[in-house]
PQR file of N, CA, C, O and H, with PARSE charges and radii, in Angstrom:
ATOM      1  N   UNK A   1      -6.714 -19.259  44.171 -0.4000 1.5000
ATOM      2  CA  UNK A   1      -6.387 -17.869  43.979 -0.0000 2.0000
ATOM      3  C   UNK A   1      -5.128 -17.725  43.122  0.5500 1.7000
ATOM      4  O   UNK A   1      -4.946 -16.960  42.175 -0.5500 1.4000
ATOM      5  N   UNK A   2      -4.234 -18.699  43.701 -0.4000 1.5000
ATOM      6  CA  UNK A   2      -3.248 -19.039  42.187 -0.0000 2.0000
ATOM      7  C   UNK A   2      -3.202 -19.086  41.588  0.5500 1.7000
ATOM      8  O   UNK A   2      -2.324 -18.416  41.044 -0.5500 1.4000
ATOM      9  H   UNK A   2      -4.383 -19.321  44.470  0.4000 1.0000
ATOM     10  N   UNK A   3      -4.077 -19.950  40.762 -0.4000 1.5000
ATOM     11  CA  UNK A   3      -4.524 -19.856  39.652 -0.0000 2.0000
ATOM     12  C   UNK A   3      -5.146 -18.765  38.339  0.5500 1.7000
ATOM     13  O   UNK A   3      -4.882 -18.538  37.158 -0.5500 1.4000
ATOM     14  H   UNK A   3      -4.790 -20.494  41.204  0.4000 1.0000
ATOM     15  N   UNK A   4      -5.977 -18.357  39.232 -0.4000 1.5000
ATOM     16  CA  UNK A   4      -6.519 -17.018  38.750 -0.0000 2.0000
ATOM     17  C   UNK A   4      -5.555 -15.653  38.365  0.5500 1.7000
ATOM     18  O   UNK A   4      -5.674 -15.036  37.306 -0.5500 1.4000
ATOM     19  H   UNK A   4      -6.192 -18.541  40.191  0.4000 1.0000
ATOM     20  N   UNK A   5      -4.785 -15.383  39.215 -0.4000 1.5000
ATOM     21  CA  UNK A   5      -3.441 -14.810  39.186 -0.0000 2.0000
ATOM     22  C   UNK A   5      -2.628 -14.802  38.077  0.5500 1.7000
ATOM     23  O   UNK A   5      -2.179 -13.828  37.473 -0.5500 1.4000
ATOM     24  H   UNK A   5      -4.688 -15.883  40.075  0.4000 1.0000
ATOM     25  N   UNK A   6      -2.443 -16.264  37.812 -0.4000 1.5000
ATOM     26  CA  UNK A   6      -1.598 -16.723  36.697 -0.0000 2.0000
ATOM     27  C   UNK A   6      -2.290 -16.235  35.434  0.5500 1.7000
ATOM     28  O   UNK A   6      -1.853 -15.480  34.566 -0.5500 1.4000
ATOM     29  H   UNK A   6      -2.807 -17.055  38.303  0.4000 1.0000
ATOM     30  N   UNK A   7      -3.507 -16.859  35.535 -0.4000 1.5000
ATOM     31  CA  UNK A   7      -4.385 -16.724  34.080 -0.0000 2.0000
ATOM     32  C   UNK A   7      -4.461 -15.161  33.929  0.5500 1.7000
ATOM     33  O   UNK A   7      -4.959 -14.579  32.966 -0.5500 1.4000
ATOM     34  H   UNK A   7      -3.862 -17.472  36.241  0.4000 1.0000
ATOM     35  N   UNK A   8      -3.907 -14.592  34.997 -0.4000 1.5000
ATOM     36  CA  UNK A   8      -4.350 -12.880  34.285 -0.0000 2.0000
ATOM     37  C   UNK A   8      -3.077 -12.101  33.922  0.5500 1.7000
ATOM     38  O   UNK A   8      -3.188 -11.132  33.172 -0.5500 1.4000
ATOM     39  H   UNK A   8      -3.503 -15.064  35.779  0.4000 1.0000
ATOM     40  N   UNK A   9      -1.930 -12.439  34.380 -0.4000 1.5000
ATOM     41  CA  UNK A   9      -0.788 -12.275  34.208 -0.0000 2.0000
ATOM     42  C   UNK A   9      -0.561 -13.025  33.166  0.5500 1.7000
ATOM     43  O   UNK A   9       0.474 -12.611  32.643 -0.5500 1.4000
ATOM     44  H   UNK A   9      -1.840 -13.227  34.990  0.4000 1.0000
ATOM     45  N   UNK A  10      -1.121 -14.187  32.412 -0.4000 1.5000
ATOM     46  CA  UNK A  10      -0.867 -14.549  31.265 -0.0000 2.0000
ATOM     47  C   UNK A  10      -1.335 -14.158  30.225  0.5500 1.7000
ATOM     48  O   UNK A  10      -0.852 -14.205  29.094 -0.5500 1.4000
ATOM     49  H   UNK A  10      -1.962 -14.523  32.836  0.4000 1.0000
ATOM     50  N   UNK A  11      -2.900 -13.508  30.799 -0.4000 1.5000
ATOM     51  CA  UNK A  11      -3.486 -12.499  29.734 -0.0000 2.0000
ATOM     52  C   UNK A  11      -2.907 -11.279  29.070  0.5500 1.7000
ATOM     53  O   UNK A  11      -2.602 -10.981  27.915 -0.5500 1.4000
ATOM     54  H   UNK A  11      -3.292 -13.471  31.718  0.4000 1.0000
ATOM     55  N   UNK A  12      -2.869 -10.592  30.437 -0.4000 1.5000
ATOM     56  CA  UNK A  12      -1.958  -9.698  30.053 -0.0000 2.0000
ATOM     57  C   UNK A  12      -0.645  -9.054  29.070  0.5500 1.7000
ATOM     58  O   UNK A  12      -0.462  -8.092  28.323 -0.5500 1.4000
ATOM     59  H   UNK A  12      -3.117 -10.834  31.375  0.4000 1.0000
ATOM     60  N   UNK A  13       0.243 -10.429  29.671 -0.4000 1.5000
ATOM     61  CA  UNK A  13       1.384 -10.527  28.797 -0.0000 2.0000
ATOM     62  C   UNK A  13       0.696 -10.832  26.865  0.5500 1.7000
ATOM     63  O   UNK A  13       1.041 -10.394  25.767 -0.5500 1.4000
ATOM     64  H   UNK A  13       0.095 -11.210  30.277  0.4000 1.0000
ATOM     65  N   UNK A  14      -0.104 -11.543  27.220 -0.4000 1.5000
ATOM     66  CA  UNK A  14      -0.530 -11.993  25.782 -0.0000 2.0000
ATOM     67  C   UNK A  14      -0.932 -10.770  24.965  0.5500 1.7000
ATOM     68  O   UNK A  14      -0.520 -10.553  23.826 -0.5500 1.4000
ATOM     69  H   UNK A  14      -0.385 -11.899  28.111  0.4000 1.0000
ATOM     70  N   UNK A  15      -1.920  -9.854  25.762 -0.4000 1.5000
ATOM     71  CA  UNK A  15      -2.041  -8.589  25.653 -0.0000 2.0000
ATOM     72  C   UNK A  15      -1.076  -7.582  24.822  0.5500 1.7000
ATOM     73  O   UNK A  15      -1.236  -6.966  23.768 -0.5500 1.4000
ATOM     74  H   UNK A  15      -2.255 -10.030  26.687  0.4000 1.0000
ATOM     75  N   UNK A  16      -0.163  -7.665  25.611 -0.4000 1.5000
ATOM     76  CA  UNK A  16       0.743  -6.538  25.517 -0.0000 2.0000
ATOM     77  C   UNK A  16       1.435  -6.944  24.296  0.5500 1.7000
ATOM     78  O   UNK A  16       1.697  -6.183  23.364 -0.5500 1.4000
ATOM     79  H   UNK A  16      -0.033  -8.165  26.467  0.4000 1.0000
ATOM     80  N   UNK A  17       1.681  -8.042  24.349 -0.4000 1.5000
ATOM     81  CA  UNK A  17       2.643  -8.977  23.006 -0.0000 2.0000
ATOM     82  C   UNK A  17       2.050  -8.606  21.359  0.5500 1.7000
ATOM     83  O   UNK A  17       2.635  -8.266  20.331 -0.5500 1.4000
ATOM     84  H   UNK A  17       1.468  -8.660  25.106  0.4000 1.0000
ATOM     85  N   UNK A  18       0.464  -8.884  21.725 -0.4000 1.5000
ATOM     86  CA  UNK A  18      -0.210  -8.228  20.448 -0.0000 2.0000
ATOM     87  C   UNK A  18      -0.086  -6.995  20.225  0.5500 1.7000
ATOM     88  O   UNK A  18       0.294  -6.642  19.109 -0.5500 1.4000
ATOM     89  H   UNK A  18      -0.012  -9.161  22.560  0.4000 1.0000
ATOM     90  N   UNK A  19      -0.310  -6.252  21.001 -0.4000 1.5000
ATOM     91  CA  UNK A  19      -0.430  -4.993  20.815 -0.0000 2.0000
ATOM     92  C   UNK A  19       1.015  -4.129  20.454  0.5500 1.7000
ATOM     93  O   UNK A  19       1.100  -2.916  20.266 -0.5500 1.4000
ATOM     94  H   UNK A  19      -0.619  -6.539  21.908  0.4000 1.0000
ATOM     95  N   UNK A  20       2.129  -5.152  20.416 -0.4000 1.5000
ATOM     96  CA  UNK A  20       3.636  -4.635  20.142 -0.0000 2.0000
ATOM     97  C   UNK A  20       3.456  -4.637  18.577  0.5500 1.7000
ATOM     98  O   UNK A  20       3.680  -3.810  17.693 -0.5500 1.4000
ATOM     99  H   UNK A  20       2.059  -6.138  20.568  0.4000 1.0000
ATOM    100  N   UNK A  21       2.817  -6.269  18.621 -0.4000 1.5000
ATOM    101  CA  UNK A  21       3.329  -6.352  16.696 -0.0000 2.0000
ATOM    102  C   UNK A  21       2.009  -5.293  16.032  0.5500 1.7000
ATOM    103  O   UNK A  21       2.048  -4.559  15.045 -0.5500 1.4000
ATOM    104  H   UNK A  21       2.634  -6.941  19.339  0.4000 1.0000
ATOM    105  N   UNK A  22       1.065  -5.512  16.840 -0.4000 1.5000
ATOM    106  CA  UNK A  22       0.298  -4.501  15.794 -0.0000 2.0000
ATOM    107  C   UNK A  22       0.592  -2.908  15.621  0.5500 1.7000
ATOM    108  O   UNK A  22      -0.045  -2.262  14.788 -0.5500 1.4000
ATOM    109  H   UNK A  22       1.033  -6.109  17.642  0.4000 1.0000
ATOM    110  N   UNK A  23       1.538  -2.331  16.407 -0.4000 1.5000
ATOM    111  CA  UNK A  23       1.581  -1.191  16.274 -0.0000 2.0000
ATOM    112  C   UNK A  23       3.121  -1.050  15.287  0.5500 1.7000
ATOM    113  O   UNK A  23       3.333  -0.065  14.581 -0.5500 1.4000
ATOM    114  H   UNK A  23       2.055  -2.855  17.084  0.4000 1.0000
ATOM    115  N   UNK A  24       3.701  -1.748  15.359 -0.4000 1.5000
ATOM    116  CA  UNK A  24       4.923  -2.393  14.316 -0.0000 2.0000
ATOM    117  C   UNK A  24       4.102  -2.393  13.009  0.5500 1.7000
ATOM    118  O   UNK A  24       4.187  -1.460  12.211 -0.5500 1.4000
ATOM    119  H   UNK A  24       3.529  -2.549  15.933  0.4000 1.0000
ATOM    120  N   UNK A  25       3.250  -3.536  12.796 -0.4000 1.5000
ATOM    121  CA  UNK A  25       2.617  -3.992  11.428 -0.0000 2.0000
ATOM    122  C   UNK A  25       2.027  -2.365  10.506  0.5500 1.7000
ATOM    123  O   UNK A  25       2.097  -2.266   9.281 -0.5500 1.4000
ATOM    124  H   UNK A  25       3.180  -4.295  13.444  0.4000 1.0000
ATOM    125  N   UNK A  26       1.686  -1.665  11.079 -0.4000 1.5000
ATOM    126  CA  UNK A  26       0.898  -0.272  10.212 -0.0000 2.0000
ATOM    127  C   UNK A  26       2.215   0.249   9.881  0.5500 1.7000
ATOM    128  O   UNK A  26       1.964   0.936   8.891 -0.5500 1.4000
ATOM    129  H   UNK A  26       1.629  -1.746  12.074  0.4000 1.0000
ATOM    130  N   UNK A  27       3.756   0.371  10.149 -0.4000 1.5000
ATOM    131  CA  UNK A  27       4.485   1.227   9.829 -0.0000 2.0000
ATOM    132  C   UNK A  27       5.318   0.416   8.783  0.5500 1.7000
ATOM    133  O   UNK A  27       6.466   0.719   8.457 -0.5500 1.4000
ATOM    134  H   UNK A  27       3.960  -0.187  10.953  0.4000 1.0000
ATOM    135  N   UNK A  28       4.875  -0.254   8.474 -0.4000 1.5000
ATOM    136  CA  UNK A  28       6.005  -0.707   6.990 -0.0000 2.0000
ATOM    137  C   UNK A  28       5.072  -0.616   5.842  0.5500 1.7000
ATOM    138  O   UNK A  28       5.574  -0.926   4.762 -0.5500 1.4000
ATOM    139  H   UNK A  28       3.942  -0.500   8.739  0.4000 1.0000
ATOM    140  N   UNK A  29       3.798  -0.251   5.832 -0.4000 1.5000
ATOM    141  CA  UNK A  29       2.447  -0.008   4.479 -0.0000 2.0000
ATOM    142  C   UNK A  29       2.381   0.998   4.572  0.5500 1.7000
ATOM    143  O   UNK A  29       1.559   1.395   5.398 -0.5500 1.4000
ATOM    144  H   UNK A  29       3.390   0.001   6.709  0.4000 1.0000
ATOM    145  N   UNK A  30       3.023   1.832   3.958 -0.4000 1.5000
ATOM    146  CA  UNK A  30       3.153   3.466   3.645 -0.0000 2.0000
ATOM    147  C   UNK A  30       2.641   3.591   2.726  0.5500 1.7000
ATOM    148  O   UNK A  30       3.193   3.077   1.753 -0.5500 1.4000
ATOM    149  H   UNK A  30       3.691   1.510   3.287  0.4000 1.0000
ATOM    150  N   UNK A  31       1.326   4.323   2.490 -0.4000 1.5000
ATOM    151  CA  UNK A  31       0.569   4.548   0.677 -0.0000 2.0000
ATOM    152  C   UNK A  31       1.164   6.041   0.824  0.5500 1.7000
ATOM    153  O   UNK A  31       1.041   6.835   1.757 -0.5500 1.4000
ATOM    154  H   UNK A  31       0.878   4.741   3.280  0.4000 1.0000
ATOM    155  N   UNK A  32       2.044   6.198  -0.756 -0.4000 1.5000
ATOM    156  CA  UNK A  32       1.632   7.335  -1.384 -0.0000 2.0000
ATOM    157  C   UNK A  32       0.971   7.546  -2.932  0.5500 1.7000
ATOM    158  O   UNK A  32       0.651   6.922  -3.944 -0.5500 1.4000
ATOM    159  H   UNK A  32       2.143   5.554  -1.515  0.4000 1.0000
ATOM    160  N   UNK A  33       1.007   8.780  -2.394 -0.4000 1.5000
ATOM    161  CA  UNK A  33      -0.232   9.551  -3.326 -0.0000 2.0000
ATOM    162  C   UNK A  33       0.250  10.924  -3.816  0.5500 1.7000
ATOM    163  O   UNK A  33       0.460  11.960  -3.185 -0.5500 1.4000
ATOM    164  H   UNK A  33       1.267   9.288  -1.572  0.4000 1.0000
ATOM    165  N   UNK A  34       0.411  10.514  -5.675 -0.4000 1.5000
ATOM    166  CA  UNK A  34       1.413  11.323  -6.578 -0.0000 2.0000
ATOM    167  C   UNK A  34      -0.223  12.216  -6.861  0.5500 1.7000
ATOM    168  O   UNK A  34      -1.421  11.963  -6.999 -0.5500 1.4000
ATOM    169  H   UNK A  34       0.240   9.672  -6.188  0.4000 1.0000
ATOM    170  N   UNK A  35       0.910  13.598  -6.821 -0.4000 1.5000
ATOM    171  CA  UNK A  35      -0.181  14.612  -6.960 -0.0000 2.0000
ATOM    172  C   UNK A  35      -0.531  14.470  -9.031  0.5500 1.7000
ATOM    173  O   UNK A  35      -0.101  13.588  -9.773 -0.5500 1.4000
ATOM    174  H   UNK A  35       1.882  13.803  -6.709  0.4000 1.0000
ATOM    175  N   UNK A  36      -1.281  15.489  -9.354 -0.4000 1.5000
ATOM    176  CA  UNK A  36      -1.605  15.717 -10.748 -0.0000 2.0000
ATOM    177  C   UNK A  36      -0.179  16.607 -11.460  0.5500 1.7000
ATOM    178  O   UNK A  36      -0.176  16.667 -12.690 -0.5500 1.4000
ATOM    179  H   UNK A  36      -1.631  16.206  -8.751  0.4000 1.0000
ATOM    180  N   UNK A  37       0.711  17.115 -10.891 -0.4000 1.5000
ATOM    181  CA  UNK A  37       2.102  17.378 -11.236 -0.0000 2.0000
ATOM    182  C   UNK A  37       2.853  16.336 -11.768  0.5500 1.7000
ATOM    183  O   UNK A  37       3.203  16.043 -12.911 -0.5500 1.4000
ATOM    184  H   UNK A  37       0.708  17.067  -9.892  0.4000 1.0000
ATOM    185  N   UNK A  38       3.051  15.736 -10.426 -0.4000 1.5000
ATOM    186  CA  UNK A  38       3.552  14.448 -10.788 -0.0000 2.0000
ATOM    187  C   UNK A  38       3.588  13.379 -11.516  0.5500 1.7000
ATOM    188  O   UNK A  38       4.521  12.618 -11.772 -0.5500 1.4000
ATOM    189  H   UNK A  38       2.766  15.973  -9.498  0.4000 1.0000
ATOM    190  N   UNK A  39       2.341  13.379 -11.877 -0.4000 1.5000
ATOM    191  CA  UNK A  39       1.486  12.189 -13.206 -0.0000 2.0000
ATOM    192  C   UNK A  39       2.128  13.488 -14.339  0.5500 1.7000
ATOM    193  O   UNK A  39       3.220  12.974 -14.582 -0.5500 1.4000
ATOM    194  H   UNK A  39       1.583  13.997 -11.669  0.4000 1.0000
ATOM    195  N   UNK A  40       2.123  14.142 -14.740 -0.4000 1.5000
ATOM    196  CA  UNK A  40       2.213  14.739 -15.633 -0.0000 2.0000
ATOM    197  C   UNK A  40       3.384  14.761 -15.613  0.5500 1.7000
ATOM    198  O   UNK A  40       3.666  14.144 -16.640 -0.5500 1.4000
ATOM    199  H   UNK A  40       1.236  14.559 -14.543  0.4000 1.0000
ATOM    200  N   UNK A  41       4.572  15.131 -15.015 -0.4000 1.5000
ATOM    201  CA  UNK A  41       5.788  15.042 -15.234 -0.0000 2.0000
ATOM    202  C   UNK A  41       6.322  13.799 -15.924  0.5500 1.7000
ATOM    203  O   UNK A  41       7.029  13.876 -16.928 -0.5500 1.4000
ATOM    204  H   UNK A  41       4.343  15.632 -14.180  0.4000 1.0000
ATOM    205  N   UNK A  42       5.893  12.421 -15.245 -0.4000 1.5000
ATOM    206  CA  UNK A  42       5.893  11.338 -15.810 -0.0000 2.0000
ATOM    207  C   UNK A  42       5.293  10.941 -16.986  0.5500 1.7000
ATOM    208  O   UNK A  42       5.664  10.109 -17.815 -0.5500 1.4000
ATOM    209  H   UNK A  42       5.319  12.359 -14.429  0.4000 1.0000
ATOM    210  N   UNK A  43       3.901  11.944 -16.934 -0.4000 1.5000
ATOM    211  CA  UNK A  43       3.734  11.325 -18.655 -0.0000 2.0000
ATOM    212  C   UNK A  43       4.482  11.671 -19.824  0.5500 1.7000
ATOM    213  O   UNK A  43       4.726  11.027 -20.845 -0.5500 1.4000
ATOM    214  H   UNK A  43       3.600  12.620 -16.261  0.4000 1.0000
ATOM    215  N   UNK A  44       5.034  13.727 -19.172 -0.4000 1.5000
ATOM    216  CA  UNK A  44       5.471  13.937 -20.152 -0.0000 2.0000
ATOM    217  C   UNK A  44       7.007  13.478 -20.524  0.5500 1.7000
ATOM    218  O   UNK A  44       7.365  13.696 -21.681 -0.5500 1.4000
ATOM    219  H   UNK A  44       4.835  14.250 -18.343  0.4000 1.0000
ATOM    220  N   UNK A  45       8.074  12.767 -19.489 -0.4000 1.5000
ATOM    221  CA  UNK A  45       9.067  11.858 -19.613 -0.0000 2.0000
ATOM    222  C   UNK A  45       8.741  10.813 -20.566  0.5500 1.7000
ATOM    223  O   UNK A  45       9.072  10.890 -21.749 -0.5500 1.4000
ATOM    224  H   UNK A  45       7.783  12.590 -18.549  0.4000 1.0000
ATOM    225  N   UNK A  46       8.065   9.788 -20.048 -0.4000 1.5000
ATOM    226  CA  UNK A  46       7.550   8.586 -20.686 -0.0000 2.0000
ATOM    227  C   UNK A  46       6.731   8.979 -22.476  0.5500 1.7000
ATOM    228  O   UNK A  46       7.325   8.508 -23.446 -0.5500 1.4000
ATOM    229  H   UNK A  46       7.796   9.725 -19.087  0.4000 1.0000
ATOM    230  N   UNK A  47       5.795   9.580 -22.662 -0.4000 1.5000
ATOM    231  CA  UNK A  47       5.320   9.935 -23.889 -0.0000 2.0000
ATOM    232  C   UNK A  47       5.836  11.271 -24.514  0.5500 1.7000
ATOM    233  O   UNK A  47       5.609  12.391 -24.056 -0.5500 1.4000
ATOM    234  H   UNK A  47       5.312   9.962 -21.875  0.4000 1.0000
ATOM    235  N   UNK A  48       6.723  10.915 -25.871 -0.4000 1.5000
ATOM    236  CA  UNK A  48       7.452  11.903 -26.687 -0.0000 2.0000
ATOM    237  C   UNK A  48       6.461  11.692 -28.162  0.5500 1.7000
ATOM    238  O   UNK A  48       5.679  10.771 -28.399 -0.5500 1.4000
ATOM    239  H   UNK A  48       6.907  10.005 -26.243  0.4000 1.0000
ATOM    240  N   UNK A  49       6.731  12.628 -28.842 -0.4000 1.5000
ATOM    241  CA  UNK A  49       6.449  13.110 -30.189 -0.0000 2.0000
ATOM    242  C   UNK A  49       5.994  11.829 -31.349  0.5500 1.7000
ATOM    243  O   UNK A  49       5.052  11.599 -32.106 -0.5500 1.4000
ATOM    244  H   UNK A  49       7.367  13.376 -28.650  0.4000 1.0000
ATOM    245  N   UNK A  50       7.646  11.010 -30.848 -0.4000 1.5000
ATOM    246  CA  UNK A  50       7.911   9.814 -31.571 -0.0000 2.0000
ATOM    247  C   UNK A  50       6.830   8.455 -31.172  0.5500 1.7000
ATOM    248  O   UNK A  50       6.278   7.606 -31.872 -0.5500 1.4000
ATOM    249  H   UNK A  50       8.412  11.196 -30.233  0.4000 1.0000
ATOM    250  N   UNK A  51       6.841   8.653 -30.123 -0.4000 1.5000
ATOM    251  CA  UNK A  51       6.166   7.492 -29.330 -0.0000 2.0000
ATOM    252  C   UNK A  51       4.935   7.347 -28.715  0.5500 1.7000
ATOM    253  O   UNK A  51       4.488   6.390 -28.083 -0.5500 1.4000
ATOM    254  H   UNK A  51       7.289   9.343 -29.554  0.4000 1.0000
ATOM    255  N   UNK A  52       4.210   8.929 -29.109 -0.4000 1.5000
ATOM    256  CA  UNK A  52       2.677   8.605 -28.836 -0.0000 2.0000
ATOM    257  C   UNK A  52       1.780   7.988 -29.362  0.5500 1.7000
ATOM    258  O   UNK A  52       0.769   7.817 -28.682 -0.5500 1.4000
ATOM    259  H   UNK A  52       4.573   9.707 -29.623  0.4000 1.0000
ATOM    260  N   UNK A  53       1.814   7.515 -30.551 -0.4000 1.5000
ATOM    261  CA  UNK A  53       0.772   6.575 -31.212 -0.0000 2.0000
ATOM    262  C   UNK A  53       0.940   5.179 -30.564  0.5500 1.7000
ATOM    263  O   UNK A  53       0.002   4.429 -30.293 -0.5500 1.4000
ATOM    264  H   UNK A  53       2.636   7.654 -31.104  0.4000 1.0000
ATOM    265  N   UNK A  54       2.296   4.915 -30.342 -0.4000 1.5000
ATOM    266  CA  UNK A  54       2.165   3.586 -29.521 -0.0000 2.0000
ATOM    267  C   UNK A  54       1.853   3.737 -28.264  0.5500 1.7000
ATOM    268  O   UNK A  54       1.576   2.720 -27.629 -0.5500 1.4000
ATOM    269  H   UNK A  54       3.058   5.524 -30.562  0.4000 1.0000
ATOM    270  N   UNK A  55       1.829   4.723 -27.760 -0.4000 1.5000
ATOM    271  CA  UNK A  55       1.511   4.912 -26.263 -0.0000 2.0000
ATOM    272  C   UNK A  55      -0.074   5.012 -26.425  0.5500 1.7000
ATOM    273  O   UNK A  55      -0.824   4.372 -25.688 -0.5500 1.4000
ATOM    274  H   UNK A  55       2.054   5.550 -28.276  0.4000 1.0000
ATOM    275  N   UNK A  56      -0.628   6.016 -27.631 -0.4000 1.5000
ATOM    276  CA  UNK A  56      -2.183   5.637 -27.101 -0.0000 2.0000
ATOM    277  C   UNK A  56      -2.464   4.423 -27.437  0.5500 1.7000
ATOM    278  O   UNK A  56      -3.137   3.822 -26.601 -0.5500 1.4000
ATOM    279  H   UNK A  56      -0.019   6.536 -28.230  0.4000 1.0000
ATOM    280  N   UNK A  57      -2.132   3.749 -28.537 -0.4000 1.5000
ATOM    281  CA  UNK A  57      -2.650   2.614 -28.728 -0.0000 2.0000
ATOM    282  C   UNK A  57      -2.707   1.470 -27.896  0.5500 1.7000
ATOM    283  O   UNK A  57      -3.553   0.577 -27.957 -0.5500 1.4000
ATOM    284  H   UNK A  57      -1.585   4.238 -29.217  0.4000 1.0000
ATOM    285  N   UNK A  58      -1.109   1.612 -26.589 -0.4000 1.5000
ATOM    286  CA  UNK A  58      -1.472   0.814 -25.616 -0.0000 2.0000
ATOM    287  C   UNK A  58      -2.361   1.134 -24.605  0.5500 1.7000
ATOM    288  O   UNK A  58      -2.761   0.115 -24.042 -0.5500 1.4000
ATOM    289  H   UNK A  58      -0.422   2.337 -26.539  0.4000 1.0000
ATOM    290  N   UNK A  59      -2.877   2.276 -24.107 -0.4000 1.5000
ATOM    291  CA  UNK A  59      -4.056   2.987 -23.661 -0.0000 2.0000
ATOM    292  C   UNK A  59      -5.548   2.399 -23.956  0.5500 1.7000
ATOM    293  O   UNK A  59      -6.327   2.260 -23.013 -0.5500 1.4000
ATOM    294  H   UNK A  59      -2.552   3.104 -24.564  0.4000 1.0000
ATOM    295  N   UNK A  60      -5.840   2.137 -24.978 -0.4000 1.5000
ATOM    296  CA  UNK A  60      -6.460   1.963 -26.039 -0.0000 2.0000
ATOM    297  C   UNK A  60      -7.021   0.110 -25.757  0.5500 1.7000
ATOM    298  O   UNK A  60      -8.174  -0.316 -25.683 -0.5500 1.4000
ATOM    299  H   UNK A  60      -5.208   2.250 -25.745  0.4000 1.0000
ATOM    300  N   UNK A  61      -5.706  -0.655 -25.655 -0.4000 1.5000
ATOM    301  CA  UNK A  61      -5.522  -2.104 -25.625 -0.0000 2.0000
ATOM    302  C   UNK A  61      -5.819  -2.128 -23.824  0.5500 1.7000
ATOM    303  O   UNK A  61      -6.508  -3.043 -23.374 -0.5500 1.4000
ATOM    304  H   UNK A  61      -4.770  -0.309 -25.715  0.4000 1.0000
ATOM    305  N   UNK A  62      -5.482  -1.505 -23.274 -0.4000 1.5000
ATOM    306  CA  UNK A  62      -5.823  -1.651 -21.745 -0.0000 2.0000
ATOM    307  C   UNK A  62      -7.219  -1.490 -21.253  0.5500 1.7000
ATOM    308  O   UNK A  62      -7.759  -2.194 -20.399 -0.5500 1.4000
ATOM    309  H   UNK A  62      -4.922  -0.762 -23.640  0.4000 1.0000
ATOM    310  N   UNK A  63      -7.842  -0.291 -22.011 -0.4000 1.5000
ATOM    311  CA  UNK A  63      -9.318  -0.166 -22.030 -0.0000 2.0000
ATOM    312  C   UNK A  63     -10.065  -1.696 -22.244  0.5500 1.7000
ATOM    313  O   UNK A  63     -10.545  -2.528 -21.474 -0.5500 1.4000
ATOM    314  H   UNK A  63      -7.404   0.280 -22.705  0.4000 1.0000
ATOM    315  N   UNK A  64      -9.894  -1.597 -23.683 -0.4000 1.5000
ATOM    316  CA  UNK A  64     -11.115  -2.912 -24.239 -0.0000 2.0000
ATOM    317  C   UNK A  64     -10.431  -4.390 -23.785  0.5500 1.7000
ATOM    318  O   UNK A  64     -10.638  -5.497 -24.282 -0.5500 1.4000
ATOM    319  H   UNK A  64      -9.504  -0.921 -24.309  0.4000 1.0000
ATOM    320  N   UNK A  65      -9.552  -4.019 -22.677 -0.4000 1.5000
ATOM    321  CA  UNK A  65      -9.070  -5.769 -22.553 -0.0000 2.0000
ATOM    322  C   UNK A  65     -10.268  -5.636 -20.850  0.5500 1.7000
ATOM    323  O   UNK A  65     -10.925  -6.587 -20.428 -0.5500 1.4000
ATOM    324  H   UNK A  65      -9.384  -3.119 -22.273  0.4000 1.0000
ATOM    325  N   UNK A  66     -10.232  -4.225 -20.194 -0.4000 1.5000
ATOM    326  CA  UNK A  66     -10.594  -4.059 -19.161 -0.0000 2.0000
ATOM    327  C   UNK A  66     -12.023  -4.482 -19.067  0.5500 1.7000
ATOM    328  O   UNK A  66     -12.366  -4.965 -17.988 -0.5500 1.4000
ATOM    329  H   UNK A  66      -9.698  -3.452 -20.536  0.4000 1.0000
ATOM    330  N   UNK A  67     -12.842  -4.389 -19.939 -0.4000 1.5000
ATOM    331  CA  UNK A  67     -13.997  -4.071 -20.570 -0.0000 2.0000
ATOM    332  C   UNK A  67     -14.836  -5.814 -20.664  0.5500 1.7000
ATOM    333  O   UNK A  67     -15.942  -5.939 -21.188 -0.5500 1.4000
ATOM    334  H   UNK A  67     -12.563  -3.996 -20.816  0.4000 1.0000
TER
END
């Protein structure tokens, strides 16, 4: 009966031990998700007047490498 005892109180604990780190592990992988504002704010920072032909052209090089 000792035995049995032990093995469930060891379950248990084993139990509980997992169930600490897994509820830990989901809170440090935070996805976000930039609205269609946001992409646009950034494109229009990043791509100017001067610098859009090289910007599509790297557009352009990302496609047909994807491909």
């Amino acid at each position: 009966m000792k035995h049995i005892f032990s093995i469930l109180l060891i379950g248990l604990m084993l139990f509980a031990v997992g169930c600490a780190e897994s509820d830990n592990a989901g809170g440090d992988t935070e996805t976000t998700v930039k609205t269609m504002d946001e992409y646009r704010a950034e494109a229009a920072e990043k791509i100017t007047e001067e610098n859009a032909e090289a910007e599509l052209e790297k557009l352009e090089a990302e496609i047909t490498d994807d491909e």
